[in-house]
Every structure is written in C-alpha cells, then in structure tokens.
C-alpha positions in Angstrom: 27.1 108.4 161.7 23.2 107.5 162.0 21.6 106.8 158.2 19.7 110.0 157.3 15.6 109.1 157.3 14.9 107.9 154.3 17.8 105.2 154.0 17.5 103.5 157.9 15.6 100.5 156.6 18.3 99.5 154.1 20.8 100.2 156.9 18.9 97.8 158.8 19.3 95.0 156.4 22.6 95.4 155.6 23.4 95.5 159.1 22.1 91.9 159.3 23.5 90.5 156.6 27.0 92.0 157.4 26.9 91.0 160.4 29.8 88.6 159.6 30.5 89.7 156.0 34.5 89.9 155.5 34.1 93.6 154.5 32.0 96.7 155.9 29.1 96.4 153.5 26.0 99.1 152.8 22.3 99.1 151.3 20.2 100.7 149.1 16.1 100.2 149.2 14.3 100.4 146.0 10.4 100.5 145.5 9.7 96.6 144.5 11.6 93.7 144.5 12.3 93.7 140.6 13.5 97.4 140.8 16.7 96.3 142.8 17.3 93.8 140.3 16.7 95.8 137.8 19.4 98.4 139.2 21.9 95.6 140.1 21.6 94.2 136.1 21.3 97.8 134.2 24.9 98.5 136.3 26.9 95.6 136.3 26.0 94.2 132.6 26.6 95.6 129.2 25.8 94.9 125.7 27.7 91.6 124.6 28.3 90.0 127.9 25.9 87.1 129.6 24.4 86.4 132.9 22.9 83.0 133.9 19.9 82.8 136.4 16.8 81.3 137.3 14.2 80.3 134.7 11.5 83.2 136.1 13.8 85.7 136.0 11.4 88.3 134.4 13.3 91.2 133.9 16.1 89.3 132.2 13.9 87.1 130.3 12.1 90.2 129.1 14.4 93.3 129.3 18.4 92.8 128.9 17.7 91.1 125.4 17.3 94.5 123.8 20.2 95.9 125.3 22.6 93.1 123.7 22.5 91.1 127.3 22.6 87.2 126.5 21.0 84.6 129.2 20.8 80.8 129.8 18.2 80.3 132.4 19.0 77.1 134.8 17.9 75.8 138.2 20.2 77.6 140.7 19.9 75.0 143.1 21.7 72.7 140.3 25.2 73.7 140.4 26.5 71.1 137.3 23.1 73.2 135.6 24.7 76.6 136.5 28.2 75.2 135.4 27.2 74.0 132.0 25.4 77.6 131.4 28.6 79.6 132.0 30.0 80.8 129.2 33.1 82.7 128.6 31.5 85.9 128.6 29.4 85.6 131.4 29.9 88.3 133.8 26.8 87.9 136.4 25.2 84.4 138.3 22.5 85.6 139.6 21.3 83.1 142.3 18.4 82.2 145.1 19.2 80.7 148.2 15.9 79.1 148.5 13.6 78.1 145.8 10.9 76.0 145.1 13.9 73.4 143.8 15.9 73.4 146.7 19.0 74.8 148.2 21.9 76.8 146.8 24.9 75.6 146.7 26.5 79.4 147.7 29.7 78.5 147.9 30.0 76.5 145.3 28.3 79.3 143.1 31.5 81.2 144.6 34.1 79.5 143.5 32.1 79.3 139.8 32.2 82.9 139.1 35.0 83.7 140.8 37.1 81.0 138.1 35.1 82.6 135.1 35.3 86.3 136.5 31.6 86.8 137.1 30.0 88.4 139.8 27.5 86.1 142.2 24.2 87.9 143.1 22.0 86.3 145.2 18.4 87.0 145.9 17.8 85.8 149.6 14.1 86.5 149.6 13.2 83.6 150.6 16.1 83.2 153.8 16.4 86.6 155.3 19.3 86.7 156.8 17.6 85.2 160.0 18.2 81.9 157.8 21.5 82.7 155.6 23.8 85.8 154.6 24.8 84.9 151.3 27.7 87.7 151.6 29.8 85.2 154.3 29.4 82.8 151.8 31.3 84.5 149.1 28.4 86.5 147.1 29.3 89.8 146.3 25.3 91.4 146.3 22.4 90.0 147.9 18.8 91.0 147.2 15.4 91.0 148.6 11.8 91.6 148.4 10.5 92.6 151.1 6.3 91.5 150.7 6.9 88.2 151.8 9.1 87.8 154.9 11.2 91.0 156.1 7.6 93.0 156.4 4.9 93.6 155.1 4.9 96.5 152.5 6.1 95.9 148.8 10.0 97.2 148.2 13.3 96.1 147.6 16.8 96.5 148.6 20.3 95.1 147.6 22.6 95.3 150.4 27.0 94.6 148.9 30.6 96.4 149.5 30.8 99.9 149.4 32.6 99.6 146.4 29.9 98.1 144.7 27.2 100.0 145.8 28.7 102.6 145.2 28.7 101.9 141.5 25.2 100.9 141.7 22.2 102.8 139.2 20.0 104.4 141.9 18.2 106.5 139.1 16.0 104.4 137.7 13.0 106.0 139.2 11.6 103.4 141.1 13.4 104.9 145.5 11.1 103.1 148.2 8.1 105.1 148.8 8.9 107.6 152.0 5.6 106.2 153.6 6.6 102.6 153.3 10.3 103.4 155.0 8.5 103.4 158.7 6.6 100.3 158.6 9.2 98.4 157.1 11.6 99.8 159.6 9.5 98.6 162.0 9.0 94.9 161.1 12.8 94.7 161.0 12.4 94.8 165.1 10.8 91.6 164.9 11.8 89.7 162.2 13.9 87.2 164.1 10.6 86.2 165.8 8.5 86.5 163.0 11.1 84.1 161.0 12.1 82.1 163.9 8.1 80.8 164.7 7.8 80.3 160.8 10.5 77.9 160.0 10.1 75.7 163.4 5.9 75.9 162.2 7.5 74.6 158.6 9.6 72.1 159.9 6.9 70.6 162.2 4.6 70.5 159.0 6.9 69.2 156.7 7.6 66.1 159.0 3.6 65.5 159.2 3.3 66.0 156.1 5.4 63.7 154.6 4.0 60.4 156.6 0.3 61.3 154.9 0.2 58.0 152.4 -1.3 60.6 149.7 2.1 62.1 149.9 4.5 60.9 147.1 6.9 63.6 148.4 7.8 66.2 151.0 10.7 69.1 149.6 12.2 70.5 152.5 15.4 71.3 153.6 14.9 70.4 157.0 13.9 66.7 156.6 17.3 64.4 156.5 15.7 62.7 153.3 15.7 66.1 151.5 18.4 66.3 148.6 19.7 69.5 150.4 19.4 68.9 154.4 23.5 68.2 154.4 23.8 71.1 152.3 20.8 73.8 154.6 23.0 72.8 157.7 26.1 73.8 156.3 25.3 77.2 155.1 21.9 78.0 157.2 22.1 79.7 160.6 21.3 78.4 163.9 19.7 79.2 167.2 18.7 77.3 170.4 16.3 75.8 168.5 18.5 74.6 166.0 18.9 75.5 161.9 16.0 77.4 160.6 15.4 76.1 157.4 13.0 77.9 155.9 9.6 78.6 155.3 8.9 77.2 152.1 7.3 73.6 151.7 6.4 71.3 148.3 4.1 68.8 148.7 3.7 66.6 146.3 0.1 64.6 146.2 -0.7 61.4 144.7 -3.9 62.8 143.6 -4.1 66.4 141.5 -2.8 69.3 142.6 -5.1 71.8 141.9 -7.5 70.2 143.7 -5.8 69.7 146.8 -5.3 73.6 146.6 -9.1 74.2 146.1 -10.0 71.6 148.9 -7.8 74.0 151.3 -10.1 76.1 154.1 -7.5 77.1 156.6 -4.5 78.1 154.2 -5.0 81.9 152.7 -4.2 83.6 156.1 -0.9 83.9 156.7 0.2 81.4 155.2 -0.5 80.3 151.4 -0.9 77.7 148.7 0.1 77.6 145.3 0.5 75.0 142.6 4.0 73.9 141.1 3.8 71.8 138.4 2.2 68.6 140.1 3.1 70.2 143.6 1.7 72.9 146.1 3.8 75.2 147.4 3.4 75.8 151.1 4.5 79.3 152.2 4.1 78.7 156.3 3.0 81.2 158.5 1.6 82.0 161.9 -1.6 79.4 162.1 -0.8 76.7 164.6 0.7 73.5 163.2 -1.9 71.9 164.1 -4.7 73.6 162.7 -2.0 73.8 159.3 -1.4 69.6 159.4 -5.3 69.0 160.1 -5.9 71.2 157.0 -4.2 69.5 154.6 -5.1 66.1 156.3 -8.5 66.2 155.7 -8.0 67.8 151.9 -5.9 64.8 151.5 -8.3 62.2 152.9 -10.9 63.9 150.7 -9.0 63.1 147.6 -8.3 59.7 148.7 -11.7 59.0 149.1 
C-alpha cells in the first residue's frame, strides 16, 4: 500500500536502510533532528533506568535528568569506553556511526546491549545509508538529521521494526513540516550521487592532506593508517568505486587551529570548517578536490611561514 502524503519521505529512508534489515522495518519523520531523539528517549526510557551515549548528547545531558533518567556520556567510537559505562540498569546505547572520533564498532555495540538487555540506537547522520545501515548490523533504531547529508531542509526521522515504531511517542509536537515533506522527498532521488561524489572528494582530500608537513595528523576512515579503516571496511558499503567512507575529515595542524580555519577562502560553500579541540573538522562537499587541497595548502603554507 503506497505511504499516504505526508509520511513518503520516512518511507523512503526506511526503505534504504531496510534494504537488508532481517525484519520488515518502518519510519517516522519528525521536525528536527533532536525531535526524533527526543521521541525515541521519552518512549523507550523511564525514571530509574540509564542510557549511555555520546558526550554532546544535548537532550540527555539537559532533559532526562529531571525525569529520574541517569547517563554516562563516553566516546561511542570506544567500545571498552561504552563497556565500562554500562551499568546494570542501563536500558538504551545510544550510538553514532561516524563521529568526529572515529568509527563505531556496530556490532560490537550489538552484542553489548544485547548481554545487558539494552536497546542500541544509532544515529547514522553522518553515514546515510549510502555508507552503512546500522539495522543489518544488529541496531534496533537508527536516526537521522537530515540538514546535513540526506537533503537539504532541517527534520528528522527514526526508521526500526514495526514493533518498535509502533511503540514510539509521535505526540510530542514537533511532525515534519508538510512543506518540507516535498523537497526532502526529492533529494532522496539523488542521494546516492550526492553521497557517492562526496566521500570519493573526502577520500582524495584526506590522502593529500595528510602528506602536507604542517600536518601532524589526518582522521579518516578511509586511509589504511586510520585506527578504524579495518573496522569502515567491514561494516561500510561498497560500490564500483569501492567503500565510501565518509564525508567527514580531521585535520590536525602543527600550527593553531583557529587560524587555519580563518586563513580558509574556498571552504564555506558546500563544504565546511570547524574547529575540534586542536583540529578542524572538514565536512566535504561538491568543490573540486582540487580547488579543496589547494585551499588548505596555501592556509597551511601561510602558517608555516
């Protein structure tokens, strides 16, 4: 039966990330990204239990305190981290697949909540399921915001088994705006292009990148020396031109990062810069690789003297 109107895009995604899922699976689209986290949270915890997930977690940090919710907040990417946090109450992992740390360790995660009873959520923002489907990897919801990658309109949507869905809040009053639902279902028609040109631009960058001599380091899962290539290749999907990785990059300057940020003229299109800690945070987008590499070559020199 065709998905009435107003529920096509969420359709959409979870027809992508179920592609392979071991169960028929359904979405719901919510108005911003923290809105379907919200809704997964406010129906799957209660006062008294415990949820471990990622340090900017907002609406955990912020929220679930007042309704009795405890939280340790870890590195996902660190699964000894997320093991140490787990407590006997926890009920929730709430996971990303990418992150400014590095890669997930989904099935790992798996097997975690699964011996503690918890449920593993996993926000996939930053993958798509062009990249990864946490739900073949033993996650039970997965979440996105959809600004970033699947279009280009602010929303949400959490895509799981019916049975889960079903018990999902959907009343929080925060439903994707009507007027969004169109253009959102129409960057789903090119998503795989959009994501496919991004991570083979980020890949190409990344390996440029990281032979500057200004560089101390390069964080991406693409590169072979990255802590979580072996990891990327096991759980990230494939085409003919091989395993997208991502579109993420963190540079890491000898010099300051700020700085290098400000020296920037190209980067603020598509793509965008963004400190971390003594790193920049390279979100890749449609610019040439060339122009992108000749950018941050030159800030570099300039900061080399």
């Amino acid at each position: 039966m065709r998905a009435p109107a107003e529920g096509r895009f969420a359709a959409a995604v979870a027809a992508l990330e179920g592609a392979a899922a071991p169960e028929n699976v359904a979405g719901q689209s919510y108005a911003t990204g923290e809105a379907a986290l919200a809704a997964v949270l406010l129906s799957f915890l209660r006062g008294g239990t415990h949820v471990v997930a990622p340090s900017r977690a907002g609406f955990v940090a912020n929220v679930l305190g007042r309704f009795g919710v405890s939280a340790d907040f870890v590195d996902t990417a660190d699964l000894p981290a997320v093991r140490q946090a787990v407590r006997g109450h926890t009920k929730l992992i709430y996971a990303e697949t990418l992150s400014d740390t590095g890669v997930a360790d989904l099935r790992g995660l798996y097997r975690l909540a699964r011996e503690v009873g918890a449920m593993l959520v996993v926000d996939s923002t930053l993958a798509t399921p062009i990249v990864c489907r946490p739900l073949e990897h033993g996650a039970d919801l997965v979440l996105h915001s959809t600004g970033l990658l699947l279009g280009d309109r602010e929303g949400g949507v959490v895509v799981g088994r019916h049975d889960l869905m079903h018990r999902l809040t959907k009343d929080l009053g925060a439903p994707l705006s009507p007027a969004d639902e169109p253009a959102l279902l129409s960057a789903m028609g090119t998503l795989t292009l959009r994501v496919r040109r991004r991570c083979a631009t980020a890949m190409e960058f990344a390996a440029a990148v990281a032979k500057h001599p200004s560089v101390v380091a390069v964080g991406y899962p693409g590169l072979p020396q990255d802590p979580g290539h072996h990891l990327a290749r096991q759980l990230f999907d494939s085409g003919p031109e091989g395993t997208r990785f991502g579109t993420r990059v963190i540079v890491t300057p000898r010099g300051d990062a700020d700085e290098l940020v400000k020296s920037l003229r190209l980067i603020g299109d598509s793509t965008w810069a963004v400190r971390q800690g003594k790193a920049v945070s390279f979100s890749i987008g449609f610019e040439d690789v060339e122009d992108l590499v000749a950018d941050v070559t030159r800030a570099l020199d300039s900061q080399a003297g």
